[in-house]
C-alpha positions as CSV (number, residue, x, y, z in Angstrom):
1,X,5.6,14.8,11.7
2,X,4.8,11.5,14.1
3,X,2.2,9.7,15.4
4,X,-0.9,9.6,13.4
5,X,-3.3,7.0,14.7
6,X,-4.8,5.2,11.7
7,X,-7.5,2.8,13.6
8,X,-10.1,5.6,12.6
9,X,-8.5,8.6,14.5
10,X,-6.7,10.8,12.9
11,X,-4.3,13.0,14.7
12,X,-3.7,15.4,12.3
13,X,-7.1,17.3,12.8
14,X,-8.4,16.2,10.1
15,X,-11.4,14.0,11.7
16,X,-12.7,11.9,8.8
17,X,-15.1,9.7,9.9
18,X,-17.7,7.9,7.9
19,X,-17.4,7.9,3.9
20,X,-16.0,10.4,1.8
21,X,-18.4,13.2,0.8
22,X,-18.0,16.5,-0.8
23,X,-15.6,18.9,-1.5
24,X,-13.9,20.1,1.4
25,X,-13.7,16.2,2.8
26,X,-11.7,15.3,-0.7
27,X,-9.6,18.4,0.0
28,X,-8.8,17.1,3.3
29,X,-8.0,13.8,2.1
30,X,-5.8,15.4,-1.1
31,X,-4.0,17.5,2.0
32,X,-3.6,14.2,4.1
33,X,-2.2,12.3,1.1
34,X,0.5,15.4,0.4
35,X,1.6,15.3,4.3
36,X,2.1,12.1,3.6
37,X,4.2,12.4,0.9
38,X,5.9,14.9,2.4
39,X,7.0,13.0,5.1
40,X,8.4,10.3,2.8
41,X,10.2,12.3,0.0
42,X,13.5,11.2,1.4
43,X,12.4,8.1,-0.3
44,X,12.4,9.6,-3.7
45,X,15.9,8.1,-3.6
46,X,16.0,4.4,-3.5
47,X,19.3,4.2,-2.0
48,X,17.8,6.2,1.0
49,X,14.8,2.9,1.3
50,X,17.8,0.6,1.5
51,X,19.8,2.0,3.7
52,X,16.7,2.1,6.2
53,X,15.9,-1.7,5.9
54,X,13.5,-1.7,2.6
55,X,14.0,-4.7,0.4
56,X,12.5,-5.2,-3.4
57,X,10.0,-7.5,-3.4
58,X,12.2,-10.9,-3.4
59,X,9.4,-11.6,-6.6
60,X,11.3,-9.1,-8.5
61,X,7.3,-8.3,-10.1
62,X,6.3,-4.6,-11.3
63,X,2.9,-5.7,-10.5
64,X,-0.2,-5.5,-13.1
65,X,-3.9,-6.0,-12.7
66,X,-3.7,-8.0,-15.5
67,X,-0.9,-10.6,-14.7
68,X,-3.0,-11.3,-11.8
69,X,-6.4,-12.2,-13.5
70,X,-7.8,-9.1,-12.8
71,X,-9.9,-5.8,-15.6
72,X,-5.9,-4.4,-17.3
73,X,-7.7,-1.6,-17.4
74,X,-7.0,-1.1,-13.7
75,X,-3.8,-0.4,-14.0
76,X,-0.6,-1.5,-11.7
77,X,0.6,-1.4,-8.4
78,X,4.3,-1.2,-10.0
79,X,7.2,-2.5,-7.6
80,X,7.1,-3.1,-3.9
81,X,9.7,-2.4,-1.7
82,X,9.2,-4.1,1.6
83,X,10.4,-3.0,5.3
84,X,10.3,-6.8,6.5
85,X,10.6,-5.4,10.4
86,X,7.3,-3.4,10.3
87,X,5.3,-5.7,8.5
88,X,7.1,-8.3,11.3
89,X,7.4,-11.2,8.3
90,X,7.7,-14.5,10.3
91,X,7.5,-16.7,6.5
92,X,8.0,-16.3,2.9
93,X,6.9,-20.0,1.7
94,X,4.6,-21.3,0.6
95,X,2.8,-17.6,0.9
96,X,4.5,-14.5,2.8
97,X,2.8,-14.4,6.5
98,X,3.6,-12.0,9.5
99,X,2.6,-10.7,13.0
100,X,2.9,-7.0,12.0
101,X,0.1,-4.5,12.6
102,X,1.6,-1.7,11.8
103,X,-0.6,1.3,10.5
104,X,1.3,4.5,10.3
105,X,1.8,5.8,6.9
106,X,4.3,8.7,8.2
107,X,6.7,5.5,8.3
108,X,5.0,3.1,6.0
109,X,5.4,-0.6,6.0
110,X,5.8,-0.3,1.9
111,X,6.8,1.6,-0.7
112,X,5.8,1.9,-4.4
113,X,8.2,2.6,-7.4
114,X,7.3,3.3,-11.2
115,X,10.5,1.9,-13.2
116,X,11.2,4.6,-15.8
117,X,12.9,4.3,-19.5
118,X,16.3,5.6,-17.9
119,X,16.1,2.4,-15.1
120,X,15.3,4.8,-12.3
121,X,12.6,4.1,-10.0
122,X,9.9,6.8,-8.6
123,X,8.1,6.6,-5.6
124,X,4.4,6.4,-7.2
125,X,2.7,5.5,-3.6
126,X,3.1,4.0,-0.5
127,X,1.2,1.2,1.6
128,X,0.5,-0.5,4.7
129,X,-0.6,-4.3,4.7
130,X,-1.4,-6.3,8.0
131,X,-2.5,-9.8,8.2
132,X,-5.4,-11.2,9.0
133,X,-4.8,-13.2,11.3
134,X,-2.5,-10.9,13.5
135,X,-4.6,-8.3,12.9
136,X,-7.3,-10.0,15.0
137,X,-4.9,-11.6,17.5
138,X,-4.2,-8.3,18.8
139,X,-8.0,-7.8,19.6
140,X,-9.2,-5.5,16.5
141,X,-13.0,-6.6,15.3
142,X,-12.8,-4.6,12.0
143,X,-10.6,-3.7,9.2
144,X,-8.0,-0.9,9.9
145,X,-9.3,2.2,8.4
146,X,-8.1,5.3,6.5
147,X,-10.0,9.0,6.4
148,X,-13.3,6.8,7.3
149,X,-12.4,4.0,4.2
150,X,-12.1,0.6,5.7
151,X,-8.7,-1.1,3.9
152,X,-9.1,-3.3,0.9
153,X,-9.1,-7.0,1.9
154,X,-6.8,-9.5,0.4
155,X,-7.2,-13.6,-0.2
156,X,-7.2,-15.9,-2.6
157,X,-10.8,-17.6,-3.6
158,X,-9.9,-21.1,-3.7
159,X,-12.6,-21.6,-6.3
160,X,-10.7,-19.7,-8.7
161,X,-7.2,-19.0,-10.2
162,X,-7.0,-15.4,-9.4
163,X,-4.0,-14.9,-7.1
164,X,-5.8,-12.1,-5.4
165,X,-3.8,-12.1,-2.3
166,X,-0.5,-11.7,-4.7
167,X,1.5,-14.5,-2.6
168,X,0.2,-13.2,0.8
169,X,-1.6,-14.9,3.4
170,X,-5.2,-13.5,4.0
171,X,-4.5,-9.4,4.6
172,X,-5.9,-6.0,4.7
173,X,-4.5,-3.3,3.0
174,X,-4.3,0.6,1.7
175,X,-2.8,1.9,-1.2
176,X,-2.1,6.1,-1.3
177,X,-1.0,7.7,-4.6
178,X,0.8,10.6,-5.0
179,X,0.0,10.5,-9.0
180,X,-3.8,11.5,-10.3
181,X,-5.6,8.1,-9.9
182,X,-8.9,8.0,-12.2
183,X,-9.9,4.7,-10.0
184,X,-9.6,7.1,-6.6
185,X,-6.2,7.9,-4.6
186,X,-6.9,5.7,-2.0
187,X,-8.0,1.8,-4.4
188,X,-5.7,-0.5,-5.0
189,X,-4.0,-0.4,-8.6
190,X,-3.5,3.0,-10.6
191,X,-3.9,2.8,-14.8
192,X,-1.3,5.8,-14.4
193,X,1.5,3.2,-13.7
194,X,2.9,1.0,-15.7
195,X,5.5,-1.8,-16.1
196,X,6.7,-1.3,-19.5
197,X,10.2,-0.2,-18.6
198,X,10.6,-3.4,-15.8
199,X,13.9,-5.7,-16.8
200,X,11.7,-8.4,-16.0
């Protein structure tokens, strides 16, 4: 399954616009999130996100609210893997920067692996991130949106030391969760995943 327009469109018939309400919209989002994962099961297997150009996150984090100055009781992001292409990276110092704007989560820009007691990964979740900056280059007003939620947006407040960006230049972004998320399958972090079994 192709070509789902994310800019507030939805080409899967499932026309979500304006903020989540009731039940039958949450079941439509739950059945968006499982075509989703669906179309990225192939994934389940690491070696499968190499061999198609995704990269660990060069940090080698399992990311945590916590470690980043942020309520623990949030909950993690876990590891990133990175397809440096679609998120067209032009920088990785001093803060990762890029001129991507992609938006299709059938193919998305990131994926997101829970380390296990055995050293496997599992694909928890996957994201898309564009940056600012590009984002309004290529003529876009407002925030990218996802069934009618406008992405989160990401930068560092420079009168503080939370690293709320997580070494990115200012970007927006959307989380999905295949586990139960008690914070909402769409926010950020997930207290369902953890880093306890990450080598680092």
């Amino acid at each position: 399954m192709r070509g789902i327009v994310w800019g507030g469109v939805i080409s899967t018939g499932l026309a979500l616009a304006g903020p989540l309400a009731g039940n039958a919209q949450a079941d439509e989002v739950t059945e968006l999130i499982e075509s989703i994962r669906v179309a990225v099961e192939r994934f389940e297997d690491v070696n499968v996100a190499l061999a198609e150009g995704y990269i660990p996150d060069p940090s080698g984090e399992c990311v945590m609210a916590g470690a980043h100055g942020l309520p623990a009781e949030l909950g993690g992001m876990g590891i990133h893997y990175l397809h440096p292409g679609l998120l067209g990276i032009t920088a990785t110092e001093p803060r990762v920067d890029g001129t991507g704007t992609h938006t299709d989560f059938l193919e998305p820009a990131i994926l997101l692996y829970e380390p296990r007691e055995d050293d496997s990964l599992v694909l928890v979740g996957v994201e898309n991130l564009v940056f600012q900056k590009a984002w309004e280059e290529a003529g876009h007003t407002e925030p990218p949106r996802f069934a009618g939620r406008s992405w989160d947006y990401m930068a560092d407040d420079p009168d503080t030391t939370l690293d709320e960006a997580h070494g990115f230049e200012p970007h927006y972004d959307q989380h999905i969760w295949f586990l139960d998320n008690s914070n909402g399958r769409l926010e950020p972090f997930n207290p369902a995943v953890i880093c306890a079994h990450h080598p680092h």
